[in-house]
C-alpha positions as CSV (number, residue, x, y, z in Angstrom):
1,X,-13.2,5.7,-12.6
2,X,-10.7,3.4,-11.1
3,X,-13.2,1.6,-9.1
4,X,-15.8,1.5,-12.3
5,X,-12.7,-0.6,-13.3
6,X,-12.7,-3.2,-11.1
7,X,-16.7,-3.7,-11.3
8,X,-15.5,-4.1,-15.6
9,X,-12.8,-6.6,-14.4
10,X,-15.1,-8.6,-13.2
11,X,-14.5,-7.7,-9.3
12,X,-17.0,-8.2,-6.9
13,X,-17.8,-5.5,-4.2
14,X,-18.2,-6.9,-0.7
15,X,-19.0,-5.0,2.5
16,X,-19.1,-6.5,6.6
17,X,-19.3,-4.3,10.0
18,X,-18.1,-1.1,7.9
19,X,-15.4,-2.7,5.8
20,X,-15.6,-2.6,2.2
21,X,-13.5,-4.7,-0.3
22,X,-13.4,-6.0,-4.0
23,X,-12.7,-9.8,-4.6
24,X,-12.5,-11.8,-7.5
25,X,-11.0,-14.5,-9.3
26,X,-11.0,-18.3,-7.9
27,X,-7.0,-19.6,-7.8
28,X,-5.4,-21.8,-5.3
29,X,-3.7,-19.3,-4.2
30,X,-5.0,-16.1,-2.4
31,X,-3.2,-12.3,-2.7
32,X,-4.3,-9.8,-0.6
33,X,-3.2,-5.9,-1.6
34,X,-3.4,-2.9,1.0
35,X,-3.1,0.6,-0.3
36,X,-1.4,3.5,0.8
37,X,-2.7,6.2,2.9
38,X,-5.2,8.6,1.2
39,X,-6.0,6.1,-1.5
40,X,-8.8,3.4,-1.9
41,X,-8.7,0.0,-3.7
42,X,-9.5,1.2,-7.0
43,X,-5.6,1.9,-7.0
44,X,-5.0,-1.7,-8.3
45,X,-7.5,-1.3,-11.2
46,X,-3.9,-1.2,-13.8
47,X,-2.9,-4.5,-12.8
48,X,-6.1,-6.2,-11.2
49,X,-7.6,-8.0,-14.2
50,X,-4.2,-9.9,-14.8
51,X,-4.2,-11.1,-11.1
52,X,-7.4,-12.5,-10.9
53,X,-6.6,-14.9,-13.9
54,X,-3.9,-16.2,-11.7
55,X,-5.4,-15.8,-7.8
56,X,-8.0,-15.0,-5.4
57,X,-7.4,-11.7,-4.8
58,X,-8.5,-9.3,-2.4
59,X,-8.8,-5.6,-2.5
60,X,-9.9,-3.9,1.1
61,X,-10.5,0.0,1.6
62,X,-8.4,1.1,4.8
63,X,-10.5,1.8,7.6
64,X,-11.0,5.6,6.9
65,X,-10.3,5.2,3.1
66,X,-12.5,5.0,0.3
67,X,-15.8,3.4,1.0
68,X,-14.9,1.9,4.8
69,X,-15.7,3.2,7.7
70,X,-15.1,5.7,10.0
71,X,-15.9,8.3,8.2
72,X,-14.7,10.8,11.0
73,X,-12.6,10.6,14.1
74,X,-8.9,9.4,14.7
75,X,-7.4,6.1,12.7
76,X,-5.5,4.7,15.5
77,X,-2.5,2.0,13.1
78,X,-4.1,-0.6,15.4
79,X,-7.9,-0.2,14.5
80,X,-6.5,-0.9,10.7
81,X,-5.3,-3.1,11.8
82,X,-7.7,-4.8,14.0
83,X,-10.0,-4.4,10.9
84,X,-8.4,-5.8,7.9
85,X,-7.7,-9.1,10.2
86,X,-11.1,-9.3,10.6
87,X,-11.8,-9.5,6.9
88,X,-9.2,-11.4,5.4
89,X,-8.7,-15.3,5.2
90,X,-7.9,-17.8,8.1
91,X,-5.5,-19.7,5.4
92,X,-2.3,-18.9,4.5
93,X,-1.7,-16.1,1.7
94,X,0.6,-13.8,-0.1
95,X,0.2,-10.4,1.4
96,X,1.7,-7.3,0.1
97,X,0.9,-3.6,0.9
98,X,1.7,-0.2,-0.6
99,X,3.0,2.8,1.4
100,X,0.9,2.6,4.6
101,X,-0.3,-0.2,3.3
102,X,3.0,-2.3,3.5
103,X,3.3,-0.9,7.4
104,X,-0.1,-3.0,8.3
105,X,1.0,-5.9,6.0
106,X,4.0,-5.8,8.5
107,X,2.0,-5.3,11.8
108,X,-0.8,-8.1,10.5
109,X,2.3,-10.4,9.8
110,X,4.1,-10.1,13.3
111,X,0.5,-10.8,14.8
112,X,-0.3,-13.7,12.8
113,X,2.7,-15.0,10.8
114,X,0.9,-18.2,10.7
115,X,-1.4,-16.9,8.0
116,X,1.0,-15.1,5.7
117,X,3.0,-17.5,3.5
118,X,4.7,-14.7,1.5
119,X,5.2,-10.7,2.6
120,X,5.3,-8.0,-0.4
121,X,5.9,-4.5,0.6
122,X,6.0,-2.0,-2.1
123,X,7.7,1.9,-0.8
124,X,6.2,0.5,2.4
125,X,6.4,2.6,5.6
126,X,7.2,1.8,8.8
127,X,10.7,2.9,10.2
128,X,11.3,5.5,12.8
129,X,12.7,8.0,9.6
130,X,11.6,11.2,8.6
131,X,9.7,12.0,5.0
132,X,12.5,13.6,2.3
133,X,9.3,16.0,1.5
134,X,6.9,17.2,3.1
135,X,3.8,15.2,4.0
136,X,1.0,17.9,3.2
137,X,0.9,20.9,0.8
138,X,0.1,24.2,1.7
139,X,0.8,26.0,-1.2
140,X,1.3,25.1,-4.9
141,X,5.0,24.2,-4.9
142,X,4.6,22.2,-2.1
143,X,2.3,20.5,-4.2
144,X,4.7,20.3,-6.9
145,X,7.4,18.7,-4.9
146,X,5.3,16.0,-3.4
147,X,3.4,15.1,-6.5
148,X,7.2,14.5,-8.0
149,X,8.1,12.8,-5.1
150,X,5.4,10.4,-5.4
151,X,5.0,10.3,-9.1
152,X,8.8,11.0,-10.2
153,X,11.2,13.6,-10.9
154,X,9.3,14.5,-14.4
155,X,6.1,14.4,-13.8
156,X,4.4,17.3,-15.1
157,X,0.7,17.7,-12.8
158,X,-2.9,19.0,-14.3
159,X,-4.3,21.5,-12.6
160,X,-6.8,19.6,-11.1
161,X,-4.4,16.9,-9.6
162,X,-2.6,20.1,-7.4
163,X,-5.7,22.0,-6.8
164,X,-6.8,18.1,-5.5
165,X,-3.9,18.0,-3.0
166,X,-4.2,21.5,-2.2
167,X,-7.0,20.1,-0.9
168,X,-6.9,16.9,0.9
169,X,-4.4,19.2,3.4
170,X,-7.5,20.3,5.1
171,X,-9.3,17.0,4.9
172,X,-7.6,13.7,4.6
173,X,-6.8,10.2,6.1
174,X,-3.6,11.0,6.6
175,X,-4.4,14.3,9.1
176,X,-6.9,11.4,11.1
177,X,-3.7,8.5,12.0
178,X,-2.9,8.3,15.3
179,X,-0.3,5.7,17.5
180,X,2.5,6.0,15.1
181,X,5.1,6.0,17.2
182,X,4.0,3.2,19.1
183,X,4.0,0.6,16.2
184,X,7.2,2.1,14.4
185,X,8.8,-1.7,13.5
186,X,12.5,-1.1,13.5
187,X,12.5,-3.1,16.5
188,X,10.8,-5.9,15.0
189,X,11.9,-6.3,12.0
190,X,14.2,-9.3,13.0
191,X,10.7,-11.4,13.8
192,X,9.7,-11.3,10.5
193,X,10.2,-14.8,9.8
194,X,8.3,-15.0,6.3
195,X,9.8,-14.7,3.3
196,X,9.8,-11.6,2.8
197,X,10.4,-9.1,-1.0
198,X,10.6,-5.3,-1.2
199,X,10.1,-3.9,-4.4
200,X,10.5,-0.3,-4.8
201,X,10.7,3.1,-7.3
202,X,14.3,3.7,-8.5
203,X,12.9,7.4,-8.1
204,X,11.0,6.7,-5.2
205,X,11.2,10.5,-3.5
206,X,9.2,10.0,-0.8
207,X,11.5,6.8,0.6
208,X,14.1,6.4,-1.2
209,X,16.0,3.3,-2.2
210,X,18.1,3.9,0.7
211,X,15.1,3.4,2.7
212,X,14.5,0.3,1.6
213,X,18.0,-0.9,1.7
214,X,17.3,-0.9,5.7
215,X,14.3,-2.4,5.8
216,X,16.1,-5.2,3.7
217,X,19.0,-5.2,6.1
218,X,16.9,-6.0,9.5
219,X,14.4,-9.1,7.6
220,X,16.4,-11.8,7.3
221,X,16.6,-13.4,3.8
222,X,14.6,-10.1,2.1
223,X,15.1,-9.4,-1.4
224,X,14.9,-6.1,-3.2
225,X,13.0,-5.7,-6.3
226,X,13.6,-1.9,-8.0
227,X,11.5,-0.8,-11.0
228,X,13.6,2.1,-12.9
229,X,11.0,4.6,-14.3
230,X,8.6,4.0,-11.0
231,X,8.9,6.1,-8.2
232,X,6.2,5.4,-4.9
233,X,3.3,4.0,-6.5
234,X,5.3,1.3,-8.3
235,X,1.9,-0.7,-9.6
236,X,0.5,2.6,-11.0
237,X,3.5,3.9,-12.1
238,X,5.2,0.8,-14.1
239,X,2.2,-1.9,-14.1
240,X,3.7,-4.3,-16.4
241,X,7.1,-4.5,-14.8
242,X,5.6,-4.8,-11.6
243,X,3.6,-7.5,-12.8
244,X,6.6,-9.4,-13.9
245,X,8.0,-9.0,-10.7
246,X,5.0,-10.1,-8.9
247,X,4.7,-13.0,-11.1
248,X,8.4,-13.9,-10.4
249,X,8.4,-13.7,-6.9
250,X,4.9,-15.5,-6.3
């Protein structure tokens, strides 16, 4: 459905050496968006028709996720990001990832900083800290928790959305990420040179405010954005704020 979306919004579907990714829109200015782990690009559908009036933007699947290979085997961080370097522009744009998603815009931005004129990271990932829940579900209030984590503290989940993660425990993305702890960036966030804005879920469960309040700490000059009523998925969560923010910030 969410990908159905895109095609509607007038998003092109594009596909290179096992990489897939949506484009659309023809602005002077480029925005690339990453998506978390065990997502796809369809993710953006809430928001995507309102960017493309305003940019050239570009919607990858992670290697691993969605439509992009590999299918099977270990996601080393650096073969993500080794492949979504090889699909995205020589010129300068504004890059912003989700979750997992904000990690590789980080690791893409220390590796070519010349290319990235402005750094987004929504609930992004990255630091040496462990998850406030846990990352898979085993049973159903597992299930529970996360989803509220992710979702917020009141969401109520169908059925089919816990049976769903019951599921993905056995089988996702997520179980197939490998060198973690080699590209943790707490180290590094000091060579982020870029300017740089975190915006986040005031009832983000999964990294809380707090969570981003360090990352804001160690990149010099970043500025926190928070959404009340959004928790990890800002975009999905509370599209038209975060579309104000976006459009503020860019």
């Amino acid at each position: 459905m969410t990908r159905a979306a895109l095609t509607a919004a007038g998003f092109e579907r594009k596909e290179s050496e096992g990489m897939v990714w949506w484009t659309a829109g023809d602005g002077e200015k480029t925005l690339v968006l990453l998506h978390g782990v065990n997502d796809q690009a369809g993710t953006w559908f809430p928001i995507a028709a309102a960017l493309a009036q305003r940019f050239r933007v570009i919607l990858p699947d992670l290697p691993g996720h969605g439509e992009s290979l590999p299918r099977n085997g270990p996601l080393p961080i650096s073969l993500l990001v080794d492949r979504i370097a090889a699909i995205l522009p020589s010129k300068p744009f504004t890059l912003l990832g989700n979750s997992l998603g904000g990690w590789i815009a980080m690791l893409y931005t220390l590796r070519h900083p010349e290319r990235v004129q402005t750094l987004i990271l929504e609930a992004s990932g990255g630091l040496n800290r462990p998850f406030e829940v846990p990352v898979l579900a085993t049973n159903r209030e597992e299930a529970e928790v996360i989803l509220r984590a992710v979702h917020g503290p009141r969401y109520q989940a169908p059925e089919w959305v816990i049976e769903g993660l019951l599921e993905r425990a056995q089988d996702s993305p997520m179980l197939r990420i490998t060198e973690i702890a080699e590209h943790y960036v707490d180290a590094r966030l000091g060579e982020l040179r870029v300017p740089t804005h975190l915006i986040w879920g005031a009832d983000d469960g999964v990294l809380p405010v707090a969570y981003a309040r360090e990352l804001q700490r160690g990149i010099d000059g970043a500025q926190l954005h928070v959404i009340e009523g959004a928790a990890h998925i800002p975009h999905l969560q509370q599209p038209q704020r975060f579309l104000e923010c976006l459009t503020s910030i860019s």
